[in-house]
N, C-alpha and C positions, 0 to 999 in steps of 0.2 A: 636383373637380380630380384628374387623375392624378398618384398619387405616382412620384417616382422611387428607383429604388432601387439600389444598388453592385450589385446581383447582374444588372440588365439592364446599366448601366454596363461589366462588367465581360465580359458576353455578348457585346454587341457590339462592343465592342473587339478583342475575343480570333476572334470570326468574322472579322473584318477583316483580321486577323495571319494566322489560316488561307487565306485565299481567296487569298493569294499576293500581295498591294500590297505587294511586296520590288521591283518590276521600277523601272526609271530610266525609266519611260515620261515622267515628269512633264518629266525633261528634253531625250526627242526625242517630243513628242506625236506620237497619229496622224493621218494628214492624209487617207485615203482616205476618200472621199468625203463632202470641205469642199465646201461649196456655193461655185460661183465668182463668184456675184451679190453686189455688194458688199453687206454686211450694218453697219448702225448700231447696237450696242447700247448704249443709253441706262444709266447708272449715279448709282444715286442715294448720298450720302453723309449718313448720320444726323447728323453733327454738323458745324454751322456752319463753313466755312472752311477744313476738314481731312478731306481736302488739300486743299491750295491748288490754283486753278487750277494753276499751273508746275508743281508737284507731280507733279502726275494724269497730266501733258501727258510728262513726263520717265520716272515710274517704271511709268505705265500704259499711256498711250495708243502712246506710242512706241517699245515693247518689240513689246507685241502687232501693232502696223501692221508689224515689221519684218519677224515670223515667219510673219504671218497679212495680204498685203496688204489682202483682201477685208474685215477686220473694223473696223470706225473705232469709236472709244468717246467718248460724252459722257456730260459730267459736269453733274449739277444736284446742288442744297446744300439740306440742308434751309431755312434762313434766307430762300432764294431761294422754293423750292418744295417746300411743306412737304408732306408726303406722305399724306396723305389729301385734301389739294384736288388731287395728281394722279391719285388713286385714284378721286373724284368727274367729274374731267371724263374719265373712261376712257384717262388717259396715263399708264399703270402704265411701270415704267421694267422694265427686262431683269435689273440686278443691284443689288444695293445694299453700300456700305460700311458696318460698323453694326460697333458693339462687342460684344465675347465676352462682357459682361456683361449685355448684357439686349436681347432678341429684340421685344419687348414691344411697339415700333414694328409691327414688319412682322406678327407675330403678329394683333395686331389688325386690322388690313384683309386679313387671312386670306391672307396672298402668302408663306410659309413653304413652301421646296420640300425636299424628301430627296434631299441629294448622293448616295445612295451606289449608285444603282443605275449613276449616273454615274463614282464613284470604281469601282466594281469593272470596268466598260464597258476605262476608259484605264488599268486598272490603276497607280491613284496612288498611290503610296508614302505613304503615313500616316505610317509611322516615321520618314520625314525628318522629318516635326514634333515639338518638346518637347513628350512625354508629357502636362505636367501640360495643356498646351494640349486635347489631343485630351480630354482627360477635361474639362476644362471646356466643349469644346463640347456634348458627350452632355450634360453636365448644363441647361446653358440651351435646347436643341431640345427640341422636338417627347420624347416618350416612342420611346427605339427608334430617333431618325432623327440622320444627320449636317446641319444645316441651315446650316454655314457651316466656312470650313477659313481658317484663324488666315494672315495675311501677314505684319504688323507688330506689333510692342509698344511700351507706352510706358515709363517708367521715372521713379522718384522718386530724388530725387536733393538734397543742403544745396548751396544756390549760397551763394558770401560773396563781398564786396566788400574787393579785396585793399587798395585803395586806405585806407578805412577803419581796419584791422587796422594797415596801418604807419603810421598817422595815432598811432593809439593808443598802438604801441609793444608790441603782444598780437599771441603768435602765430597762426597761424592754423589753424584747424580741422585735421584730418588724418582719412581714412580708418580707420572704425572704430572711432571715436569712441562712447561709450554717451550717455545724456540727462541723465546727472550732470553729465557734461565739458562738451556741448555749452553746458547750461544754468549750469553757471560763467562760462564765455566770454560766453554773453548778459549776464550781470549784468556783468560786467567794460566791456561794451562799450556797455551802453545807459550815457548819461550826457549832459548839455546840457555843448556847449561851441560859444563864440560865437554864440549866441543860436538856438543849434538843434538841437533833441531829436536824440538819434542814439537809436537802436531795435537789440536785441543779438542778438534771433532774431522773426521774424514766423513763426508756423507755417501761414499761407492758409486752413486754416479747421481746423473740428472733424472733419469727413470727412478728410481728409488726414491727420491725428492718428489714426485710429480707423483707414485701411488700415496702418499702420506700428504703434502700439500697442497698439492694442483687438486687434477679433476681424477684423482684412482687410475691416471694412466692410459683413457680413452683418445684414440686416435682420432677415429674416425666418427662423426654424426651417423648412425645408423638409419634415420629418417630422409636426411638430405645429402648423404654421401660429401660430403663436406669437411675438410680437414681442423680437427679442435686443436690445434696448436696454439691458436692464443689464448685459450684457457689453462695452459703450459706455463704461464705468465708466471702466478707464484712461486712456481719449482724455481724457475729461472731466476726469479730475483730470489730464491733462497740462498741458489746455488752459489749465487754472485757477495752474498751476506757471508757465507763460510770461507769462499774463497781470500773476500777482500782481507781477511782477518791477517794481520800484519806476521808471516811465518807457517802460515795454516794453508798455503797454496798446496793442492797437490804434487807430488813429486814427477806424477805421471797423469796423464787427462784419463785414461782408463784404470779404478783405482782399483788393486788389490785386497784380498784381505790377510794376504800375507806381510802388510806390512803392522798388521794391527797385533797378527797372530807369531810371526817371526822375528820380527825389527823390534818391535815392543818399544818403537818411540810414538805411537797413538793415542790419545787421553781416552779416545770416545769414538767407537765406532756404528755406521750406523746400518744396518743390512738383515739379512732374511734370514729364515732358520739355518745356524751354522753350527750346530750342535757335533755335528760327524766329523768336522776339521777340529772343531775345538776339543774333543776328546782326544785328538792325537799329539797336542802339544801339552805336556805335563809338565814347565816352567812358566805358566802362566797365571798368575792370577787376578782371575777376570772374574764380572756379575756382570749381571743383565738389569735391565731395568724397562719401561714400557717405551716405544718411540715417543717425540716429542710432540706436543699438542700446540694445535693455534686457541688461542684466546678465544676469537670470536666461532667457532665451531664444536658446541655444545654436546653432540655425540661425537667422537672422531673416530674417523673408518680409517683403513689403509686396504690398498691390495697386495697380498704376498702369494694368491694364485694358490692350487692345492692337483690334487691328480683325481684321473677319475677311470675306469675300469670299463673297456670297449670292445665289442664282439665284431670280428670282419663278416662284411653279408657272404663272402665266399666261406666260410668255414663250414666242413663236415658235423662238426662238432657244437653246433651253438646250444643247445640245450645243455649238454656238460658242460663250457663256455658258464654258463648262466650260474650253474652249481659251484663254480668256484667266485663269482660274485655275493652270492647270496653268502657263503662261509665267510669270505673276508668280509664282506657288510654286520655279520654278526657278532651279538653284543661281544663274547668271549675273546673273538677276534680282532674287534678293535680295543681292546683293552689291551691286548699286547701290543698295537700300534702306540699306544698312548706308552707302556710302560719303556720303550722303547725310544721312546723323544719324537713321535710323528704323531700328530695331531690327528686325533678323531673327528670324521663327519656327522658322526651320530648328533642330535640333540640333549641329549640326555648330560648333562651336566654332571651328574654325582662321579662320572668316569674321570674326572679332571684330576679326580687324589692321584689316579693311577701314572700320571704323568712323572716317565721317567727315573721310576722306580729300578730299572733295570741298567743303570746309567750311574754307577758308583761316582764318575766323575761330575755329577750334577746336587751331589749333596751339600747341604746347605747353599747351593743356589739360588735366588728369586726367581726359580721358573714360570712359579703363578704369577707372573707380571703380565705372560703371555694370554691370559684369561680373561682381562682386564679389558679390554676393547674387543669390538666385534670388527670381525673384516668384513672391509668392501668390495666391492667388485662392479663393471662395466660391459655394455653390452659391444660385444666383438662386432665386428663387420666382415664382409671377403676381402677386404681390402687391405687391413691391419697387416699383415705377412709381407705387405710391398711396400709399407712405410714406415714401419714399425721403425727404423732406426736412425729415419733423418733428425729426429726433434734434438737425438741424443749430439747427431754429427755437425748439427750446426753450433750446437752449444762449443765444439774445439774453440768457434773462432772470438765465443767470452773468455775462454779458459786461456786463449793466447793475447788479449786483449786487445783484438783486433777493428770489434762491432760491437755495439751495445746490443741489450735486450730486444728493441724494437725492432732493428734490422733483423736480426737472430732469427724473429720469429715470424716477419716477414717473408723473408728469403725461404725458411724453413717449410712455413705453408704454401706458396710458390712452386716448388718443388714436390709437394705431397699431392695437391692441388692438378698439377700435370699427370703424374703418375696414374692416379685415377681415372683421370678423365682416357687414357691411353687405355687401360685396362678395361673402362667400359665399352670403348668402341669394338673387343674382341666379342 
């Protein structure tokens, strides 16, 4: 397998910087010689539901039909049309929506193309995107190549149940908060009263514990092919801190957020951008506040992943392809991402008022708590898709108090550890 290394990382970036992608083309594309023929590019999205049709139709389809009449965009889900039965019946789609963490889908039916002969073509401004963003691209492409350019981010985020807190007579969380504080509040707030369990933090799973206090969720050593599960270590004794809390056991080891969003027996919930569910329940009231920080971690990242925007090498169509990248990349365009509750990749800070503006149910929210930390991220490997879900599946046998920690993570790596090494021999 090709290594990667900061030193190409940092090659091609810095070639990029030189070639002159300073120019504002991204926001008056070039049009000479668009083909006038109405053109359909088909778009596939990696994960289930997101976006939503309305979504796609609003931040996608109807931007680019405005600027580009000739281009119409559809949309398939993976859940609908899972992408290697389109890659079988020969209906490879034109681009795909897929996360900056793992290429791993398209990689494998071999449909990974190289933006950049296209980025230098329309001279696309790179530096309009957060750095850390461009560097996590180079790191999940191809060796050398740019194979997708960032649109949107997600964000982690403590939702609480304000209704609960003044039930209690406890105040409520606040911005900034460390895992001592937060983890007060939970024991304060889990407790039966009128014959029903109230619960004082649900953390959604060990994954979500591990991008916020482990290691951002890195599986794999990308130098030594080496399984980081015992750098998992934190998550796992978090996990085992919220669990232990006398009443605050999860109800079920894979946790819902229906029980935060329906059940409404939840003090404190702890998970990723859920803005789209939460607009659908109008008996709720809920605030946000920033995830919970460690003491001794002086800037704190978390990863909540974000999506990024990919041309297939077999497409007709890559140059219009490109045209509808460069629109959504554009300032106008993500601004409507942003008024919308989907996080801009742009740098430019001043767009952050626009967050959510079009989201009646987000008034007087603490949205800007989301603004308050910068996310982290981790460099993927090929091998993350084949392990990705032991660290979580060993963790049943804390959650059923079978094995402590050490074993857990023992057995866990053990297991990842083979895997690999089975994978390399092909």
């Amino acid at each position: 397998m090709k290594k990667r290394s900061v030193l190409v990382l940092s090659t091609v970036l810095f070639a990029f910087i030189l070639e002159g992608c300073d120019s504002k083309a991204s926001d008056t594309p070039v049009q000479a010689g668009a083909p006038k023929e109405p053109v359909t590019l088909v778009v596939w999205s990696q994960q289930p539901d997101i976006p939503s049709i309305e979504m796609f139709e609003e931040l996608y389809a109807k931007p680019v039909h405005a600027k580009y009449p000739y281009i119409t965009l559809k949309l398939l889900q993976a859940n609908n049309d899972p992408l290697d039965k389109l890659v079988t019946l020969g209906e490879i789609p034109d681009m795909f929506i897929n996360s900056l963490l793992n290429f791993k889908n398209i990689r494998d039916v071999g449909l990974l193309y190289d933006l950049s002969p296209l980025i230098k073509k329309y001279q696309f401004d790179l530096n309009r995107i957060q750095p850390g963003l461009i560097k996590q691209v180079l790191l999940t492409s191809d060796n050398g190549q740019i194979n997708s350019i960032p649109h949107y981010l997600n964000f982690n985020a403590l939702y609480y149940n304000k209704d609960l807190f003044d039930r209690f007579g406890i105040g409520y969380p606040r911005d900034g908060m460390n895992w001592d504080q937060i983890l007060d509040l939970a024991q304060k707030m889990t407790r039966t009263d009128g014959g029903v369990n109230y619960r004082g933090l649900d953390p959604e799973n060990l994954d979500r514990l591990n991008y916020i206090v482990g290691n951002l969720g890195a599986l794999v050593d990308p130098k030594t092919d080496e399984p980081l599960v015992e750098q998992w270590k934190p998550a796992y004794e978090m996990y085992e801190r919220i669990l232990s809390i006398p009443g605050n056991k999860l109800p079920e080891f894979n946790s819902s957020m229906d029980v935060f969003l329906k059940d409404k027996n939840v003090a404190m919930r702890l998970s990723y951008s859920q803005l789209d569910s939460l607009a659908k329940v109008t008996d709720l009231n809920w605030d946000m506040v920033t995830y919970p920080i460690l003491k001794d971690r002086p800037v704190p990242k978390s990863v909540a992943g974000g999506k990024g925007l990919m041309i297939a090498n077999t497409s007709k169509h890559k140059e219009d392809a490109f045209l509808v990248i460069e629109t959504i990349l554009s300032e106008e365009v993500q601004k409507e991402f942003m008024r919308n509750g989907q996080l801009s990749t742009l740098k430019d800070k001043s767009i952050q008022a626009e967050f959510g503006k079009k989201l009646p149910f987000l008034k007087g929210k603490n949205v800007m708590s989301i603004f308050k930390y910068d996310s982290g991220w981790y460099a993927p490997t090929p091998y993350d898709g084949f392990v990705s879900g032991i660290p979580k599946k060993h963790a049943l046998d804390m959650y059923n108090g079978k094995k402590d920690i050490n074993t857990v993570i023992r057995e866990a790596k053990e297991e990842m550890t083979k895997i690999i090494q089975d994978k390399m021999k092909k």
